[in-house]
MDTraj code that builds the backbone (N, CA, C; nanometers):
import mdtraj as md
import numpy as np

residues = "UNK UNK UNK UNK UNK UNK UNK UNK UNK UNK UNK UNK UNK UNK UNK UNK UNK UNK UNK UNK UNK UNK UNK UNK UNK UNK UNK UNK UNK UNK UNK UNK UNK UNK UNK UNK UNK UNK UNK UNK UNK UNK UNK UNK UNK UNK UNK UNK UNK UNK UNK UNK UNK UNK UNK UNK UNK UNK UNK UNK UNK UNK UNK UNK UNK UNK UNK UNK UNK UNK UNK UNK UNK UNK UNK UNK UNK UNK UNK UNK UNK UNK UNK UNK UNK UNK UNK UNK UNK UNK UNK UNK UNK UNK UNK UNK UNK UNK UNK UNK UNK UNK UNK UNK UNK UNK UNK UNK UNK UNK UNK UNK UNK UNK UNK UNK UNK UNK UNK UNK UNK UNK UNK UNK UNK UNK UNK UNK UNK UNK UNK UNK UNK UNK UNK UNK UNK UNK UNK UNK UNK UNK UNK UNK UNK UNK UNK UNK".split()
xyz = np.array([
    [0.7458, 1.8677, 2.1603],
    [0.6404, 1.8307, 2.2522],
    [0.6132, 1.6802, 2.2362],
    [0.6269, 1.5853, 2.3687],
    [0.6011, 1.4438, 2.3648],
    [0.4473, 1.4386, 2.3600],
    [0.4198, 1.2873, 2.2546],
    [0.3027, 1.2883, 2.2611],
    [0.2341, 1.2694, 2.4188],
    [0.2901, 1.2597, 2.5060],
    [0.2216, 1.2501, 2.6209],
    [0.1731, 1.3926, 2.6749],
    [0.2510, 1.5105, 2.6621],
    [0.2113, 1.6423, 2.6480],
    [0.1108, 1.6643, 2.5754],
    [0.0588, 1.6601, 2.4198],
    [-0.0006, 1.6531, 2.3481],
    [-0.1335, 1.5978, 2.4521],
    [-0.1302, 1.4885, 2.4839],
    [-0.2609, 1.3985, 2.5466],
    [-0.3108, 1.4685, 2.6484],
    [-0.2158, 1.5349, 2.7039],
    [-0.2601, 1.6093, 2.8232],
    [-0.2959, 1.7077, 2.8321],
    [-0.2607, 1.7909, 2.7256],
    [-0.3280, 1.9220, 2.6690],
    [-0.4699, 1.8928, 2.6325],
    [-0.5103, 1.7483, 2.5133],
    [-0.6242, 1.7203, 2.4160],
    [-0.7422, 1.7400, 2.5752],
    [-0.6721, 1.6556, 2.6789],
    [-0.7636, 1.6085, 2.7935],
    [-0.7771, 1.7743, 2.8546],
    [-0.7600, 1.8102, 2.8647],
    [-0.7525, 1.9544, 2.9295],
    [-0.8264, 2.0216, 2.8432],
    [-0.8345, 2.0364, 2.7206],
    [-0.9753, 2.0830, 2.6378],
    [-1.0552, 2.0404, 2.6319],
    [-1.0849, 1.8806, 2.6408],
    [-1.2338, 1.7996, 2.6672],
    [-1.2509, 1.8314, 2.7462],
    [-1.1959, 1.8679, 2.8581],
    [-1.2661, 1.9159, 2.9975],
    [-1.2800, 2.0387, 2.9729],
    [-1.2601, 2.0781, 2.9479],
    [-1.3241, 2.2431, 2.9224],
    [-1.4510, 2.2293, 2.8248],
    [-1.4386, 2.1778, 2.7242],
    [-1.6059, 2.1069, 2.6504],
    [-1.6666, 2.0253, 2.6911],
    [-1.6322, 1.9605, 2.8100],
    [-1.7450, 1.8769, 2.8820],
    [-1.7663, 1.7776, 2.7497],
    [-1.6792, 1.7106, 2.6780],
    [-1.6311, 1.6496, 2.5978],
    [-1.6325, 1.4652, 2.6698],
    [-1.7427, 1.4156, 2.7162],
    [-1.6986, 1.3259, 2.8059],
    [-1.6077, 1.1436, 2.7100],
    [-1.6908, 1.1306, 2.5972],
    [-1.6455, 1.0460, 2.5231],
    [-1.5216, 1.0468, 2.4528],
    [-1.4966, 1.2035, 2.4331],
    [-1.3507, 1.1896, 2.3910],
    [-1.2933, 1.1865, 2.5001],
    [-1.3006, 1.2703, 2.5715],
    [-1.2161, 1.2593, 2.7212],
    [-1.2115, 1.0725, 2.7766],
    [-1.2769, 1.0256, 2.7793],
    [-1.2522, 0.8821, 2.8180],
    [-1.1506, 0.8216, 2.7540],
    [-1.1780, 0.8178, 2.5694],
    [-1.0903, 0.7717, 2.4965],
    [-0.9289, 0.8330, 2.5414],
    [-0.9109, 0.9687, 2.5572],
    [-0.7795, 0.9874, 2.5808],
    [-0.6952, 0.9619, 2.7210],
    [-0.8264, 0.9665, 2.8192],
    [-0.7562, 0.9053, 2.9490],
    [-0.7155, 0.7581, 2.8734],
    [-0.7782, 0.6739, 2.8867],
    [-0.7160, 0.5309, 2.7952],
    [-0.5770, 0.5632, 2.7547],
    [-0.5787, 0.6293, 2.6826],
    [-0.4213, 0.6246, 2.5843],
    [-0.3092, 0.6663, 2.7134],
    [-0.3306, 0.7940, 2.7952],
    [-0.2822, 0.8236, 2.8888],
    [-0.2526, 0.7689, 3.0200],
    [-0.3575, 0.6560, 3.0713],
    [-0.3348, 0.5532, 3.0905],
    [-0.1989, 0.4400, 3.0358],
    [-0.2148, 0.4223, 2.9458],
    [-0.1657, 0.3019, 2.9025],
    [0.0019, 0.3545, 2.8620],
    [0.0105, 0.4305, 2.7928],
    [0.1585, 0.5474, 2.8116],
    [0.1711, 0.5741, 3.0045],
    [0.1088, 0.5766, 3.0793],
    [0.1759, 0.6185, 3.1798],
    [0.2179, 0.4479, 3.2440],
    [0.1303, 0.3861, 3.2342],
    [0.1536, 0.2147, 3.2636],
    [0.3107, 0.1789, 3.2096],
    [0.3713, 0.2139, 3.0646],
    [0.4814, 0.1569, 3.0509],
    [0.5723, 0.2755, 3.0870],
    [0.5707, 0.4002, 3.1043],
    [0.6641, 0.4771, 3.1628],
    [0.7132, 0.4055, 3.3237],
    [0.6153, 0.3522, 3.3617],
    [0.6336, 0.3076, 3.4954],
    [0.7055, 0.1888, 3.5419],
    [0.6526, 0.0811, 3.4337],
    [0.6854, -0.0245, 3.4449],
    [0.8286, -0.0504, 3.3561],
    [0.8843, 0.0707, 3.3342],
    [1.0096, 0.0448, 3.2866],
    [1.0936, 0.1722, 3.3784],
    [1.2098, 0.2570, 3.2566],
    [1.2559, 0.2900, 3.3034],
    [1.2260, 0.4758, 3.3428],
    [1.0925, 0.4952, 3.3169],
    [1.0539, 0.5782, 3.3388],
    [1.0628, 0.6839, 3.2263],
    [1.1258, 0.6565, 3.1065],
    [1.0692, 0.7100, 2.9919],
    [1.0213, 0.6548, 2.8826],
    [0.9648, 0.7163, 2.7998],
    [0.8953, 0.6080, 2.7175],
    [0.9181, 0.6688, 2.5411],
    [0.9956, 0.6240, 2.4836],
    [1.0777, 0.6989, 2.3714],
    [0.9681, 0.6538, 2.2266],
    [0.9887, 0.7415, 2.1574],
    [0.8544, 0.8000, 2.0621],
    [0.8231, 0.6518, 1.9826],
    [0.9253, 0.5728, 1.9776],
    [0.8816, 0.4243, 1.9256],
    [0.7918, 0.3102, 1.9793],
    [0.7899, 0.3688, 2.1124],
    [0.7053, 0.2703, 2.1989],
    [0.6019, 0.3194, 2.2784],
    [0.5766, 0.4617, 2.2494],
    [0.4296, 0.5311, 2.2202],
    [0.3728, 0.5033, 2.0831],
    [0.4490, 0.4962, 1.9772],
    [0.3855, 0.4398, 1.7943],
    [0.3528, 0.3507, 1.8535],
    [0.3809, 0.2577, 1.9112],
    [0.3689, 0.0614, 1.9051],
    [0.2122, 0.0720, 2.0466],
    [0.2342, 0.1493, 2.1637],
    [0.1332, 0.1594, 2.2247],
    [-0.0059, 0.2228, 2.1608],
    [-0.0256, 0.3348, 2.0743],
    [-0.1165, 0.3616, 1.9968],
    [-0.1286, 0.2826, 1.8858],
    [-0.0464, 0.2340, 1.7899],
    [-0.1522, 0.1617, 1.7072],
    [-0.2255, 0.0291, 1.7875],
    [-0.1291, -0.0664, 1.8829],
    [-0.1726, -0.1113, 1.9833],
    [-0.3580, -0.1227, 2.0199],
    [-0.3555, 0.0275, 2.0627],
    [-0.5064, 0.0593, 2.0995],
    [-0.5740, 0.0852, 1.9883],
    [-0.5426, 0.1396, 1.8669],
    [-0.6323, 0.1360, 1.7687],
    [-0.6510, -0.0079, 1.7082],
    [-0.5731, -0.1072, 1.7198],
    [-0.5977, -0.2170, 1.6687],
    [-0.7382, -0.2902, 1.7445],
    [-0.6922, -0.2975, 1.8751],
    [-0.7861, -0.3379, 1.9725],
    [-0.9576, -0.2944, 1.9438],
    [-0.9696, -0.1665, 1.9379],
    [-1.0670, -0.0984, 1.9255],
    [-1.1517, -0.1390, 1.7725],
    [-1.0879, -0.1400, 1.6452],
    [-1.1077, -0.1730, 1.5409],
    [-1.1785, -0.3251, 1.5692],
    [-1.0580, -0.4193, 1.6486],
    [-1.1203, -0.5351, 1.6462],
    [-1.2495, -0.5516, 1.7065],
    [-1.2851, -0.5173, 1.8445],
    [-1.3538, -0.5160, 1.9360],
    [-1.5050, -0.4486, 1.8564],
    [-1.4717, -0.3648, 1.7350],
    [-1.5712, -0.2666, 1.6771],
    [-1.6351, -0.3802, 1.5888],
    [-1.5336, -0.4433, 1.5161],
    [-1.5663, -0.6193, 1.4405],
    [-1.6573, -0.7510, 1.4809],
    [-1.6344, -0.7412, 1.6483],
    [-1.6957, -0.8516, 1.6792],
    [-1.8387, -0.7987, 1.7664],
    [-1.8427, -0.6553, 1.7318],
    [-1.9517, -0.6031, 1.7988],
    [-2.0937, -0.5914, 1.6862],
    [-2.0406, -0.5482, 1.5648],
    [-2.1195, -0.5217, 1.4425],
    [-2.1536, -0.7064, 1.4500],
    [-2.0372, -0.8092, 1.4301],
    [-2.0770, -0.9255, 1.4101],
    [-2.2152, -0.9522, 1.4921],
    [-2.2245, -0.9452, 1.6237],
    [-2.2875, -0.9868, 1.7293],
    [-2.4191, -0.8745, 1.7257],
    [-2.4092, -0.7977, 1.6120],
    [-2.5393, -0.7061, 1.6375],
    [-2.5485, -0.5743, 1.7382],
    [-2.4396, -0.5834, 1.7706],
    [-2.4626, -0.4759, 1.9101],
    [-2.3968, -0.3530, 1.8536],
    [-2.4717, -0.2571, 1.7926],
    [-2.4469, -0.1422, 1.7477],
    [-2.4305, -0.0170, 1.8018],
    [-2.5036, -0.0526, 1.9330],
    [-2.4627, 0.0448, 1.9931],
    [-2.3042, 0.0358, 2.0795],
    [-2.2448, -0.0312, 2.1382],
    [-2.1005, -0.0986, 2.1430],
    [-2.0171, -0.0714, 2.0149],
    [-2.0339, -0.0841, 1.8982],
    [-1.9551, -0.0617, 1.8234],
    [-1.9798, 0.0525, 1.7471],
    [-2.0712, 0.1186, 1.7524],
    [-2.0469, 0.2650, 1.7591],
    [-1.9530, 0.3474, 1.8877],
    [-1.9181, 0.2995, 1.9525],
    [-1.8514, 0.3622, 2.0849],
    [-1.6838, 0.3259, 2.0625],
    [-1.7350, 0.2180, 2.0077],
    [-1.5605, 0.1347, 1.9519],
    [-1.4997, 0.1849, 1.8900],
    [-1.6037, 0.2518, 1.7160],
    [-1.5464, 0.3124, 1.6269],
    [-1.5154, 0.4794, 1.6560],
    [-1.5793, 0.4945, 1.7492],
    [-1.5745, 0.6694, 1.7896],
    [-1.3825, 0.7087, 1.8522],
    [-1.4112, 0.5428, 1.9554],
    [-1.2355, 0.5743, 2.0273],
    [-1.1651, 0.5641, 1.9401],
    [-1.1704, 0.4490, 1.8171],
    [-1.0649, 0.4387, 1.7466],
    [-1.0422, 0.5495, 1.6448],
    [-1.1143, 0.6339, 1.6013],
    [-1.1134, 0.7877, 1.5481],
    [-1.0098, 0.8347, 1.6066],
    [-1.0493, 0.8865, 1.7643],
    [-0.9552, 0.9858, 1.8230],
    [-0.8714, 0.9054, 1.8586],
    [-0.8156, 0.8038, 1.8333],
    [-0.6621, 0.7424, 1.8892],
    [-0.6129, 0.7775, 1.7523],
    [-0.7022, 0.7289, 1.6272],
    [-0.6519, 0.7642, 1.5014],
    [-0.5469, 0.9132, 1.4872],
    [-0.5962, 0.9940, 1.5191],
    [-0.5430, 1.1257, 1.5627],
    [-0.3799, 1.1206, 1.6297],
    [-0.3597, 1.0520, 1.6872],
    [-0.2131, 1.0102, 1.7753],
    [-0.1180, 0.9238, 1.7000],
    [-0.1994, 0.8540, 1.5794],
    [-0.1086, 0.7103, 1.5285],
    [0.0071, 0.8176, 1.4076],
    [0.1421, 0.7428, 1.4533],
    [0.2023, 0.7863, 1.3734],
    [0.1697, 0.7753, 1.2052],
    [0.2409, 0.8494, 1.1169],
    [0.1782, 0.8529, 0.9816],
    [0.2483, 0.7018, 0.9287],
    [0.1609, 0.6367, 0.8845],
    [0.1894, 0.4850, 0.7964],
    [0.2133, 0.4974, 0.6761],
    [0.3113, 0.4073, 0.6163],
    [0.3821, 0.4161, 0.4865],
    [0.2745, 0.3824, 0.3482],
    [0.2136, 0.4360, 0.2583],
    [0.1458, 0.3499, 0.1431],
    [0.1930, 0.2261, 0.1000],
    [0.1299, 0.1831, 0.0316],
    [0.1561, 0.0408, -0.0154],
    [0.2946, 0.0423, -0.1373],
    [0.2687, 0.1595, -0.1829],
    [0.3847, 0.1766, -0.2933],
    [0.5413, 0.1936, -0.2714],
    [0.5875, 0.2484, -0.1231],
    [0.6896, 0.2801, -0.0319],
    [0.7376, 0.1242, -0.0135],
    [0.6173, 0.0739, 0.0602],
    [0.6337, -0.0526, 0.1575],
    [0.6971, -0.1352, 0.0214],
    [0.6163, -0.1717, -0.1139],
    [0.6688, -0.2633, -0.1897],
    [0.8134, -0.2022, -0.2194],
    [0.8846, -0.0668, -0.2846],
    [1.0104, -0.0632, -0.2903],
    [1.1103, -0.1087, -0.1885],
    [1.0516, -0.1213, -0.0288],
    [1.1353, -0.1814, 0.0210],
    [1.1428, -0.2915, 0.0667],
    [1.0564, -0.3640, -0.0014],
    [1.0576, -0.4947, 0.0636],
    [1.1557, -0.5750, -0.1316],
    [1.0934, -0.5239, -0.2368],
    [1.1856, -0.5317, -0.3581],
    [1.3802, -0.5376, -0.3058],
    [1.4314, -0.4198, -0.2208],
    [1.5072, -0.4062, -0.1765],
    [1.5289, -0.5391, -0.0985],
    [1.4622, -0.5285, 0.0050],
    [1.4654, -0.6230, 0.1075],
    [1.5034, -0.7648, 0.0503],
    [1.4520, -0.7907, -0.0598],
    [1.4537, -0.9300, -0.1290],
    [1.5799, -0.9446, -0.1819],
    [1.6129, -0.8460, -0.2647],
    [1.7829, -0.8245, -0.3487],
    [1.8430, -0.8578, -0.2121],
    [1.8985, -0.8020, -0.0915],
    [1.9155, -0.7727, -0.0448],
    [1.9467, -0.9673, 0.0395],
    [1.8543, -1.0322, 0.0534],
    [1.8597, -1.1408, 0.1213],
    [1.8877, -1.2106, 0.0337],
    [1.8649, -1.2229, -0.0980],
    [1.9119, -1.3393, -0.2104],
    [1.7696, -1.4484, -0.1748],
    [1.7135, -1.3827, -0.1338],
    [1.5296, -1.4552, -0.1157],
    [1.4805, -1.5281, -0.2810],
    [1.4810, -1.6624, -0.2931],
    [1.4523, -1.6665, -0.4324],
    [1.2338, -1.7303, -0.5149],
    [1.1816, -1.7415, -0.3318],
    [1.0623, -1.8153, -0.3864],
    [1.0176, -1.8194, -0.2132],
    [0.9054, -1.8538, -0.1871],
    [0.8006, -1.8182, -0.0807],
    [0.8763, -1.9266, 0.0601],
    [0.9637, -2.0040, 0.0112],
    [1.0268, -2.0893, 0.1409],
    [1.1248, -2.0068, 0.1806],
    [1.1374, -1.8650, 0.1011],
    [1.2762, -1.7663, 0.2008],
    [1.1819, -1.6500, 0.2375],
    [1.0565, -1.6314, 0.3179],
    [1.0098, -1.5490, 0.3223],
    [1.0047, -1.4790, 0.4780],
    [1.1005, -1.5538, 0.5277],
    [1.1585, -1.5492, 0.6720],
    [1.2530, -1.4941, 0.6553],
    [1.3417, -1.5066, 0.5725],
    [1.4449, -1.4104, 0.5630],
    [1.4192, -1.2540, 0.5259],
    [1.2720, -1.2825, 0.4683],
    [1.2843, -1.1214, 0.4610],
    [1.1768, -1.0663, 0.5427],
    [1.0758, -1.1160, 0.6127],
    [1.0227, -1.0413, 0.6687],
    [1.0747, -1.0177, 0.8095],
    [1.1960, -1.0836, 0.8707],
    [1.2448, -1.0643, 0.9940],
    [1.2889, -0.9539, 0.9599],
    [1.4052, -0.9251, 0.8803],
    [1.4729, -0.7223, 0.8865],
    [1.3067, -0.6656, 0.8461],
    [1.2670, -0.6651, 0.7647],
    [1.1558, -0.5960, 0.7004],
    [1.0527, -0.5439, 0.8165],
    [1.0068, -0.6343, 0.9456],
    [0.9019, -0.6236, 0.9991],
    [0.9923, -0.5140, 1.1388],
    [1.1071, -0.5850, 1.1550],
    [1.2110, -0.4797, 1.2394],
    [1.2329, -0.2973, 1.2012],
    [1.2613, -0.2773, 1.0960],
    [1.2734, -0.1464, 1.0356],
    [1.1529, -0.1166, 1.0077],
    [1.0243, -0.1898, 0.9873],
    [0.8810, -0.0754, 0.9813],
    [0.7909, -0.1083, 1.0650],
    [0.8632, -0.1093, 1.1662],
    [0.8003, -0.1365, 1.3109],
    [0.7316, 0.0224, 1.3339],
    [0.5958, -0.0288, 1.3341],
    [0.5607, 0.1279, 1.3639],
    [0.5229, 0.2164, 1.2500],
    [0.5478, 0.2094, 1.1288],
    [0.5458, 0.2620, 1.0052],
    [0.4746, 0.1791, 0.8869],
    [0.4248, 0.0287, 0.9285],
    [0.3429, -0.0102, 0.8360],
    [0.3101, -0.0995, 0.8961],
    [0.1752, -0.1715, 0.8282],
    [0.0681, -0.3092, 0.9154],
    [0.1792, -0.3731, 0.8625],
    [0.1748, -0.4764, 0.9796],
    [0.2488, -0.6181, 0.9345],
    [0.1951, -0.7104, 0.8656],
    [0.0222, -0.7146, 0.8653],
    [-0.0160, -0.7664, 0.7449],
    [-0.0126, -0.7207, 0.5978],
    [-0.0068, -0.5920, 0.6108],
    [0.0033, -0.5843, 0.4563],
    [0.1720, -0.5681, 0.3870],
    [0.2655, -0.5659, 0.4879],
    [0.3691, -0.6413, 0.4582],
    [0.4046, -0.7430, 0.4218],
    [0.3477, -0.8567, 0.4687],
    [0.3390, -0.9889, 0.4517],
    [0.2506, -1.0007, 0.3403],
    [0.1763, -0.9297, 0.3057],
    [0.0948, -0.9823, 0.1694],
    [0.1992, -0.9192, 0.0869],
    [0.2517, -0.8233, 0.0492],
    [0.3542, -0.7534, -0.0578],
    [0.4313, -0.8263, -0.0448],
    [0.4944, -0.9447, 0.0935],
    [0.6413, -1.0127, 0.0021],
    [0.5949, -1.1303, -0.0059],
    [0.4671, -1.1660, 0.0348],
    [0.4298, -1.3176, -0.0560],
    [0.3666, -1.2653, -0.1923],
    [0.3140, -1.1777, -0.2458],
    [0.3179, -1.1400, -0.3771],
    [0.4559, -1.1268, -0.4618],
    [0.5387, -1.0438, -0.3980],
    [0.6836, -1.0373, -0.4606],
    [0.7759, -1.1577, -0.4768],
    [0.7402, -1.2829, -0.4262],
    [0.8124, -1.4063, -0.3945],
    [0.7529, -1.4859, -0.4440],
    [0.6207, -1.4956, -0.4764],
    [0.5690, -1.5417, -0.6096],
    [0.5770, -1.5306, -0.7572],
    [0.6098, -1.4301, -0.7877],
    [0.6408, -1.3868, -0.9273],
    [0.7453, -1.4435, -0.9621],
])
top = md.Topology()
chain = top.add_chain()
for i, resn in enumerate(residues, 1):
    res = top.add_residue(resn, chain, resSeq=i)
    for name in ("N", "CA", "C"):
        top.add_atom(name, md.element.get_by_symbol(name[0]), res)
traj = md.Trajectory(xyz[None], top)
């Protein structure tokens, strides 16, 4: 079952619970998955639904950031509610302990010897966990590992 099935089922039970806030949040996602089915080649393969949902959870997180900043709590209570139920859709992300064995790899691997080769490794590195880990906390594990 594609997650777009999945979305369309979730929306089909908020409407039956008169569920209106989650139901908004998942039109959004359903939305935005039907936007690149369209604007390409009319399918949309499980890597670029990962990259469209964390996508929207990023957004939402941020938007939840500059709302608490600005005082407006009620806005970022609404922020943090969508980014919950998108939470629900995001593929599962790697721990920090995974990510460092392969970026250790990653380093052997490039002959990376100190923080001016750190291009060499986060280009394969950020390619293969596309979707499977923040790119910031990638980038902090191989400027830690390239320091030592």
């Amino acid at each position: 079952m594609s997650l777009t099935d999945i979305i369309n089922q979730d929306i089909k039970d908020a409407m039956r619970a008169k569920d209106k806030e989650k139901l908004g949040a998942l039109r959004d996602i359903k939305s935005k998955l039907l936007n690149e089915a369209t604007s390409g080649n009319g399918e949309v393969d499980e890597s670029k639904e990962n990259k469209i949902i964390i996508k929207l959870h990023k957004q939402r997180m941020d938007s939840h950031a500059v709302y608490v900043d600005q005082g407006r709590e009620d806005l970022a209570e609404a922020e943090l509610f969508e980014a919950k139920i998108i939470e629900n859709y995001m593929p599962k992300m790697m721990d920090e302990a995974e990510i460092r064995t392969l970026v250790v790899e990653a380093i052997e691997k490039s002959g990376a010897s100190g923080p001016q080769d750190m291009g060499k490794v986060m280009g394969p590195l950020t390619k293969s966990l596309a979707g499977k880990a923040d790119g910031k906390l990638i980038s902090t594990i191989v400027k830690e590992e390239l320091n030592k």
